[in-house]
C-alpha positions as CSV (number, residue, x, y, z in Angstrom):
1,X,-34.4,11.3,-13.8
2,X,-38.0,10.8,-13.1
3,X,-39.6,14.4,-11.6
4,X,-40.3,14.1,-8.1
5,X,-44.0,14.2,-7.1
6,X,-46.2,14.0,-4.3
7,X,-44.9,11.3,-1.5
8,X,-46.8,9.2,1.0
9,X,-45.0,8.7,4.2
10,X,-46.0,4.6,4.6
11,X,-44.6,1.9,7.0
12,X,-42.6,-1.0,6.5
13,X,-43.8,-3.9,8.3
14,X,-41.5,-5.6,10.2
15,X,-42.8,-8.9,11.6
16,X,-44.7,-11.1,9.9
17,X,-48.4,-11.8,10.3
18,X,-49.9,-15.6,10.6
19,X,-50.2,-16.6,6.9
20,X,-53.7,-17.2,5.1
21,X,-54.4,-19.8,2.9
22,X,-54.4,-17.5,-0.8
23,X,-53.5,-13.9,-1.1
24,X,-57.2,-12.4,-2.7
25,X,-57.0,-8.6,-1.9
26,X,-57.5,-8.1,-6.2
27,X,-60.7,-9.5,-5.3
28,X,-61.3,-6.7,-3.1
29,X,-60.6,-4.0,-5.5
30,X,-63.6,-5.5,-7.9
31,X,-66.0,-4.6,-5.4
32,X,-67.2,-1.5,-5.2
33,X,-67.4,-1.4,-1.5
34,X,-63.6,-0.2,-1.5
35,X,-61.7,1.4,-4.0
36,X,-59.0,2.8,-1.6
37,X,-60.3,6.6,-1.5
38,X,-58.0,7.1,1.4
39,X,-55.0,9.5,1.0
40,X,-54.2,10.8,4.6
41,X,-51.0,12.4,4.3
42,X,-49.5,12.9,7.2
43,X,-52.3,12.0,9.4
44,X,-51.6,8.8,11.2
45,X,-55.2,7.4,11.2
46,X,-57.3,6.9,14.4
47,X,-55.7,8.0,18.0
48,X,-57.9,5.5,19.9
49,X,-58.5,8.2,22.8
50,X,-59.5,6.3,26.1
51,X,-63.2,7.4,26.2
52,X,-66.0,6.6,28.4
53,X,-68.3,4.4,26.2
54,X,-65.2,2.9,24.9
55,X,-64.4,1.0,28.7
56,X,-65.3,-2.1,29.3
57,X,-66.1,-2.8,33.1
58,X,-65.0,-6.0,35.2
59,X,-65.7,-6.6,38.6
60,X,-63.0,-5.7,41.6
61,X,-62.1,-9.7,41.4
62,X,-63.2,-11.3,38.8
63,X,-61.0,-14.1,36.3
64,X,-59.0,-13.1,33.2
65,X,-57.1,-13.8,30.2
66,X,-53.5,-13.6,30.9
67,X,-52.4,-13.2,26.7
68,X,-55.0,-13.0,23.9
69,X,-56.6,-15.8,23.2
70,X,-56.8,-17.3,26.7
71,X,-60.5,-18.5,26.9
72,X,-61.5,-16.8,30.0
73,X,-64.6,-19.2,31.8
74,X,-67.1,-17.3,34.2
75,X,-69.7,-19.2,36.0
76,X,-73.0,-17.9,35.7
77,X,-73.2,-15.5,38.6
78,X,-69.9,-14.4,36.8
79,X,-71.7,-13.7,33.2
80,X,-74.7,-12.2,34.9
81,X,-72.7,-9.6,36.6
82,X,-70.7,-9.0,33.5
83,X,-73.6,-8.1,31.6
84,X,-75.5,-6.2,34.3
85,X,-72.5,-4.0,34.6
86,X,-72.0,-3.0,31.1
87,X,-75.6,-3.0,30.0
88,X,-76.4,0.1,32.8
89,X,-72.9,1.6,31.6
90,X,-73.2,1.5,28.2
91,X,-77.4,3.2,29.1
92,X,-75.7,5.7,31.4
93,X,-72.6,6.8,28.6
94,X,-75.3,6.3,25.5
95,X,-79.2,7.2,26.6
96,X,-80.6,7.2,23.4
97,X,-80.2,3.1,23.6
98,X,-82.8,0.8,24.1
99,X,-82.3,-1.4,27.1
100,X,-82.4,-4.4,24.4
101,X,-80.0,-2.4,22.7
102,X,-77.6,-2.0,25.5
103,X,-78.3,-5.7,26.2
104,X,-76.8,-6.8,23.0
105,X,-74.0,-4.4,22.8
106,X,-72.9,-5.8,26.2
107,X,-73.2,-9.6,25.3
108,X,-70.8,-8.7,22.2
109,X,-68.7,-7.5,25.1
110,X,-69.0,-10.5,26.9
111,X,-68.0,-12.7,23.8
112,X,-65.0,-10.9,23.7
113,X,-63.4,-11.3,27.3
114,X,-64.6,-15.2,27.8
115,X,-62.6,-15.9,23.9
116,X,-59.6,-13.4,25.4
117,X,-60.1,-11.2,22.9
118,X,-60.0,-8.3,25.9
119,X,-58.8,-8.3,29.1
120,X,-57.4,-5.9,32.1
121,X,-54.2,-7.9,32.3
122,X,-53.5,-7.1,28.7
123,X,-50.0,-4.3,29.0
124,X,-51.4,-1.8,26.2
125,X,-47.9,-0.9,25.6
126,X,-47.3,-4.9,24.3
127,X,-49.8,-3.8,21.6
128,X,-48.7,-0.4,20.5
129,X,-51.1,1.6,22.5
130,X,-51.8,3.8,25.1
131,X,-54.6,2.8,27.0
132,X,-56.0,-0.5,27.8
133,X,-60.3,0.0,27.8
134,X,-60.9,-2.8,29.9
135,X,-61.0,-1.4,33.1
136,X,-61.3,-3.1,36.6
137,X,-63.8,-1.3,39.5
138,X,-62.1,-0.3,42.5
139,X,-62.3,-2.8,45.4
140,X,-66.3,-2.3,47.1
141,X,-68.4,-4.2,49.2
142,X,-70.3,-5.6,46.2
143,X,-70.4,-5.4,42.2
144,X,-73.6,-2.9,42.9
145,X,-71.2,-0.1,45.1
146,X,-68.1,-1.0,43.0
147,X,-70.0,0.0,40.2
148,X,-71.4,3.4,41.8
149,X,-67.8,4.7,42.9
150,X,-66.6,4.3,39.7
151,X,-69.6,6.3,38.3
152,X,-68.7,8.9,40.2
153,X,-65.3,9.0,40.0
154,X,-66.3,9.6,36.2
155,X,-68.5,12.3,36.9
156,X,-71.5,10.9,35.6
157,X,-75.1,11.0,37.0
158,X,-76.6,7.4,37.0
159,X,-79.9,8.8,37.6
160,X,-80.2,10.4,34.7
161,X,-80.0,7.4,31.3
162,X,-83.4,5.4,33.0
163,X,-84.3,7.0,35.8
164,X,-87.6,5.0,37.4
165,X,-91.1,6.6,39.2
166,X,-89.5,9.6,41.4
167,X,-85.8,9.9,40.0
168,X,-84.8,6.5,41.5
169,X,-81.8,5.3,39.6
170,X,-81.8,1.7,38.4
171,X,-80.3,-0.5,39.9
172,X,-77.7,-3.4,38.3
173,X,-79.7,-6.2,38.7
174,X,-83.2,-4.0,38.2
175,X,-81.5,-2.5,35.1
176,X,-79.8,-5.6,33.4
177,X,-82.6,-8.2,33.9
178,X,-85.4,-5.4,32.7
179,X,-82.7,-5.1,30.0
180,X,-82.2,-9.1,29.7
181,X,-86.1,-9.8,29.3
182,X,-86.9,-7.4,26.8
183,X,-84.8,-9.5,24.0
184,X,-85.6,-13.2,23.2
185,X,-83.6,-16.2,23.7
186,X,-83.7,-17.1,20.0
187,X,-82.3,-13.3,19.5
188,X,-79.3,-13.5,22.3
189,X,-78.6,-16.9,20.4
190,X,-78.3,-15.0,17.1
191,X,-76.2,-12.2,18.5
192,X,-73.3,-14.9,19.9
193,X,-73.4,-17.1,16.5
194,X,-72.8,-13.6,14.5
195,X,-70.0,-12.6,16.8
196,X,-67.0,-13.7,14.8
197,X,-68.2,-12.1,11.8
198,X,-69.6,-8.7,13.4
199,X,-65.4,-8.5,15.0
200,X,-64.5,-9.6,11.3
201,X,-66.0,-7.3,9.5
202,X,-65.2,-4.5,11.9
203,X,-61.8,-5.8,11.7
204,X,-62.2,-5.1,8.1
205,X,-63.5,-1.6,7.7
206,X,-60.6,-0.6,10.3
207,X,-58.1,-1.9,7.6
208,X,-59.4,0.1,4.7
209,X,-61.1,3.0,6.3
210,X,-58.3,3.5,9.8
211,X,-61.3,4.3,11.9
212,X,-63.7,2.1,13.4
213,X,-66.4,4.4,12.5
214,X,-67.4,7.6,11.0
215,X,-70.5,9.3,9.4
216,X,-69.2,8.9,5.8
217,X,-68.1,5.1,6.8
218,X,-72.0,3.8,7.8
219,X,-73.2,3.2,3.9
220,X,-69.5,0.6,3.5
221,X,-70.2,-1.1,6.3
222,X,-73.9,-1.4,5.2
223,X,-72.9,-2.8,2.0
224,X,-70.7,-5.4,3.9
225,X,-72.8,-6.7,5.9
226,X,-75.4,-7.7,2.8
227,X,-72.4,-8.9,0.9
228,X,-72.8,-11.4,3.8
229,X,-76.5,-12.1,2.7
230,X,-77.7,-10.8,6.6
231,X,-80.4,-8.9,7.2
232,X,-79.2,-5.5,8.2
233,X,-82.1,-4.9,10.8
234,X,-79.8,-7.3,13.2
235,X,-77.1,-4.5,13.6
236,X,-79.8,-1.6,14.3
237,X,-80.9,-3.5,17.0
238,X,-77.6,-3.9,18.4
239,X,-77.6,-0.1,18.5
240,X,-76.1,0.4,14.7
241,X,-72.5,0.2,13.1
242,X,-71.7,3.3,15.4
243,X,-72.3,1.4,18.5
244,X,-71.1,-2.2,17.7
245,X,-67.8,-0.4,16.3
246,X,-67.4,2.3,18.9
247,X,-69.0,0.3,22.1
248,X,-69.4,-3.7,21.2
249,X,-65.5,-3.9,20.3
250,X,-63.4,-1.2,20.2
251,X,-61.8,-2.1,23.7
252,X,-60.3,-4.9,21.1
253,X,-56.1,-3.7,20.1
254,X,-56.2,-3.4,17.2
255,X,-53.3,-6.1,16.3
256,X,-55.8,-8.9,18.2
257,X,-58.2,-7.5,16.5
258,X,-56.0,-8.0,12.7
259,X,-55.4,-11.4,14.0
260,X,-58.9,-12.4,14.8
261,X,-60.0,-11.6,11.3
262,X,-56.7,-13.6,10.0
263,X,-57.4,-16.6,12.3
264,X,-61.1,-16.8,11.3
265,X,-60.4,-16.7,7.4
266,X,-58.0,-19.3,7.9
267,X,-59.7,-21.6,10.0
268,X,-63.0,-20.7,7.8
269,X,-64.6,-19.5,10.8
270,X,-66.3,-16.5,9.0
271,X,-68.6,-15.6,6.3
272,X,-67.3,-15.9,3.3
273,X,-67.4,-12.6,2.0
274,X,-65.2,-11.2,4.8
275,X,-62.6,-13.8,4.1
276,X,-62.8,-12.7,0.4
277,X,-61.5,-9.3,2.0
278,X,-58.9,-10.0,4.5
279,X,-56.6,-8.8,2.1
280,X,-58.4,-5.6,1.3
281,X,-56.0,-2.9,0.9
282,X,-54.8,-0.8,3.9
283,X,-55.8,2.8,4.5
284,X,-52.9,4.7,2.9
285,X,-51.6,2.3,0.3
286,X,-55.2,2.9,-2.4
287,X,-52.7,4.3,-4.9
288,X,-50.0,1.4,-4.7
289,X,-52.7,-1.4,-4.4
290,X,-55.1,0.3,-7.1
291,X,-52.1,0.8,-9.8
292,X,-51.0,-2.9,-9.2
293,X,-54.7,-4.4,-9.7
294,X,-54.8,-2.1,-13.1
295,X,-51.7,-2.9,-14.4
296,X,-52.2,-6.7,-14.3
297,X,-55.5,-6.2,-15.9
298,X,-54.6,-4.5,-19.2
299,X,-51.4,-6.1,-18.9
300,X,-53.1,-9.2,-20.0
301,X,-54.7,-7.8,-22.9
302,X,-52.0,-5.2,-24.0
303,X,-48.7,-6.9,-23.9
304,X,-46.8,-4.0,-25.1
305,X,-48.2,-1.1,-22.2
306,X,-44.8,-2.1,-20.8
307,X,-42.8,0.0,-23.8
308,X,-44.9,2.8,-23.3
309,X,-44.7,3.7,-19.7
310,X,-41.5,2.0,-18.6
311,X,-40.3,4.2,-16.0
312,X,-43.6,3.7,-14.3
313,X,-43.7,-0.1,-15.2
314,X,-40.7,-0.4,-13.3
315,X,-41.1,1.3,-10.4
316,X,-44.6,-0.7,-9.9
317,X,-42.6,-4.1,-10.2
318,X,-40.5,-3.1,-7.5
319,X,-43.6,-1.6,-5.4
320,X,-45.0,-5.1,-6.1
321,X,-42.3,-6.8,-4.7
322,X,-42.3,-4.8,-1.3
323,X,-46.3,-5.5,-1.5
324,X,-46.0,-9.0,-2.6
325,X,-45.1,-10.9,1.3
326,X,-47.6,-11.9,3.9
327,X,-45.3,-9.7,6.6
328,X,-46.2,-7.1,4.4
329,X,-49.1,-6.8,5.2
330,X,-49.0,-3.0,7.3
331,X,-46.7,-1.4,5.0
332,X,-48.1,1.5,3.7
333,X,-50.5,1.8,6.2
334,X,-51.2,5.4,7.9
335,X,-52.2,2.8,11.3
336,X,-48.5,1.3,11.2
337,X,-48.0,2.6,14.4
338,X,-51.1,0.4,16.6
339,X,-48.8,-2.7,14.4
340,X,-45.0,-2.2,15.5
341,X,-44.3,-0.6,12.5
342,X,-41.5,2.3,13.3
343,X,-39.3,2.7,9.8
344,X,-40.5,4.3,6.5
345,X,-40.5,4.6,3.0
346,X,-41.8,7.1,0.1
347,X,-43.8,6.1,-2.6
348,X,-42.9,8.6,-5.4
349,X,-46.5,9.0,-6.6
350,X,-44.6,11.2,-9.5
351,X,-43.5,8.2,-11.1
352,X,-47.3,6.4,-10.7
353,X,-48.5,9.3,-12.4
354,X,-48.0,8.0,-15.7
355,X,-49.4,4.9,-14.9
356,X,-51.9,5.7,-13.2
357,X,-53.4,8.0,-16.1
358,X,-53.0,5.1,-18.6
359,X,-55.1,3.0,-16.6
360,X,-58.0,5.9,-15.8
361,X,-57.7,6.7,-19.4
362,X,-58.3,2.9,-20.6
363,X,-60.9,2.0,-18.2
364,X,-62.9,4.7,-19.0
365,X,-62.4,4.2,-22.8
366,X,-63.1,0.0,-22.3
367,X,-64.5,-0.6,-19.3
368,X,-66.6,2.8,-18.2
369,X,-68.8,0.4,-15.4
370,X,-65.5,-0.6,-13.5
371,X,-65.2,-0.3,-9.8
372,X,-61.4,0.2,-10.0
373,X,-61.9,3.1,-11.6
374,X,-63.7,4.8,-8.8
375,X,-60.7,4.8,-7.4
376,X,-60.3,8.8,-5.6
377,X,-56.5,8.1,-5.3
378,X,-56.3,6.5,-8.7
379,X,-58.0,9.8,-10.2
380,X,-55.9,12.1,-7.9
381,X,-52.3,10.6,-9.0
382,X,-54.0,10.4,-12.6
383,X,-54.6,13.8,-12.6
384,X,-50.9,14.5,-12.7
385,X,-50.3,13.2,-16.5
386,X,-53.2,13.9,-18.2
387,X,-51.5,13.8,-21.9
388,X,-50.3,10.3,-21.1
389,X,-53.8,8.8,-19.7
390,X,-55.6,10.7,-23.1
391,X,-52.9,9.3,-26.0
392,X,-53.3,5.3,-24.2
393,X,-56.6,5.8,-24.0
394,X,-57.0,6.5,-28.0
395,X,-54.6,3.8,-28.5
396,X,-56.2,1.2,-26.2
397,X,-59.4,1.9,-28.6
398,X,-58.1,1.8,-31.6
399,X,-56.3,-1.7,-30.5
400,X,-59.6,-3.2,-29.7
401,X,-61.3,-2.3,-33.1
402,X,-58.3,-3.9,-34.8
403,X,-59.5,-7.5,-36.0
404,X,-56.3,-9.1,-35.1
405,X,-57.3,-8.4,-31.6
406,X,-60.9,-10.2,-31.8
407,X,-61.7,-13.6,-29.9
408,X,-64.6,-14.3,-32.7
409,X,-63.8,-16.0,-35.8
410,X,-64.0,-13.7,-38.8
411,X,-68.0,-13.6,-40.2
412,X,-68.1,-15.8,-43.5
């Protein structure tokens, strides 16, 4: 009986997802922008606490989306009020901000409720969460005292993020035009052509990181967007990463927000290097999703690396096959819970070990300049059978300096 080692709690999706035309998350794994570094434990990723500059404000009366994906028009007078309202809030709950900045943030926001990406009427409990961050303002005389209520209902000073000559605060319209005017048509244009993609790709990083954003996160989502061939200057004036993933979008549930990615790859709606990752391994399945991409590779090559690990080439095959569906597509994952996903499984990383050590050995014998290799969970369950990964790795190098094994004909 294989030894019993270290287990990851992981989910077992249960509904499945809208299919996408090819399965490329191997691709993925070739890039060194993931290589599945996430081992949580018990953890179960990000708690998506209701904060201030996470709301996104909507008039007393004002129209809707009644499900996602409901486009939601708004006259102009509509889309002017909108964006006055949630450039001043998102000055008042981030003050370092630009007013250009804020301006930008808040047409992302703006995107998002006309496409019914967000809206108050969506139940947060139909999408596995606590809070819904789309809020609507008590009932005022105007948008302008509407807006002041619920400021200080939330305890904030409204003076205080751009106050003008002799502590005046700023007003919505003052605030929002000033805001408005100090960004160019040509750059509000660019802003709503990137939306899909900036959703996508922090769609993406919320797969494989289960945070919108962190410190240590900033340099992936970098990477990313150049994958895209953008210039990164566009997301520092929109505030930075931080802000678009904390502020722009994060009022999105998390499901729409899977499904928007899906939706765009399918109907080729996004760049194409997010739709090479929409299969990007989940945050808590590196080890499961690593080991696979490994084993096909010297697989290929060494036809016999079945014989020599065969309790852990078995249990992979029958990992794969739990992998393997499109409704599988949350198992594993330490955010199961924001996707339905209530039952559980244990991956018995005692019986990867072996595996897993064969591959770290033979990569860093053949193929030392391999991202897969990077790999912090690969290493960590490697680190469990070192014996195994050192022996392969010999063999794997003697193999290859066997002629037999050459694609070159013999020299004359």
């Amino acid at each position: 009986m294989a030894a019993a080692g270290p287990a990851i709690v992981a989910g077992v999706a249960e509904a499945a997802v809208a299919a996408v035309a090819g399965h490329v998350g191997d691709l993925a794994l070739n890039d060194d922008v993931f290589n599945g570094e996430t081992y949580i434990g018990g953890q179960e990723g990000e708690t998506l606490e209701n904060k201030l500059h996470h709301r996104v404000l909507v008039p007393a009366v004002f129209p809707m989306a009644p499900a996602p994906f409901a486009d939601t028009p708004l006259d102009i007078t509509q889309r002017r009020d909108f964006l006055r309202l949630n450039t001043l809030w998102i000055k008042i709950n981030r003050p370092t901000l630009t007013a250009g900045q804020c301006y930008r943030l808040a047409l992302i926001r703006l995107m998002a409720y006309r496409r019914g990406h967000i809206s108050p009427a969506f139940a947060a409990g139909d999408h596995f969460c606590r809070h819904n961050e789309v809020v609507i303002l008590p009932a005022g005389a105007n948008v302008q005292a509407q807006f002041n209520a619920y400021v200080t209902a939330c305890g904030l000073d409204a003076s205080r993020p751009g106050a003008a000559a002799g502590g005046a605060a700023y007003t919505l319209v003052e605030y929002g035009d000033m805001a408005m005017n100090a960004i160019t048509p040509a750059e509000r244009e660019a802003v709503v052509k990137k939306y899909t993609d900036i959703v996508c790709a922090v769609a993406i990083i919320f797969r494989a990181r289960a945070h919108h954003y962190t410190g240590d996160i900033q340099p992936t989502y970098v990477k990313l967007w150049e994958k895209c061939r953008y210039d990164p200057d566009e997301v520092v004036r929109m505030g930075g990463w931080e802000n678009v993933a904390t502020v722009a979008v994060h009022a999105i549930y998390p499901d729409v927000l899977d499904r928007i990615l899906l939706e765009a790859v399918a109907n080729k709606q996004c760049n194409g290097a997010l739709a090479k990752r929409v299969d990007t391994p989940c945050a808590g399945t590196a080890i499961v999703r690593s080991t696979l991409a490994g084993y096909r590779d010297i697989r290929t090559v060494f036809d016999k690396f079945d014989e020599r690990v065969p309790n852990g080439t078995a249990y992979l095959a029958e990992l794969n096959a739990l992998f393997a569906p499109a409704s599988a597509r949350w198992l594993g994952g330490v955010n199961k819970h924001l996707y339905g996903v209530t039952s559980t499984f244990v991956v018995d990383e005692g019986r990867l070990a072996p595996i897993a050590a064969a591959i770290k050995s033979i990569y860093e014998t053949l193929a030392d300049q391999a991202t897969l290799q990077d790999s912090m969970a690969l290493k960590r369950v490697a680190n469990s059978a070192p014996v195994v990964g050192a022996v392969l790795g010999r063999a794997a190098q003697r193999a290859v300096n066997d002629e037999r094994l050459s694609l070159l004909p013999p020299a004359e």
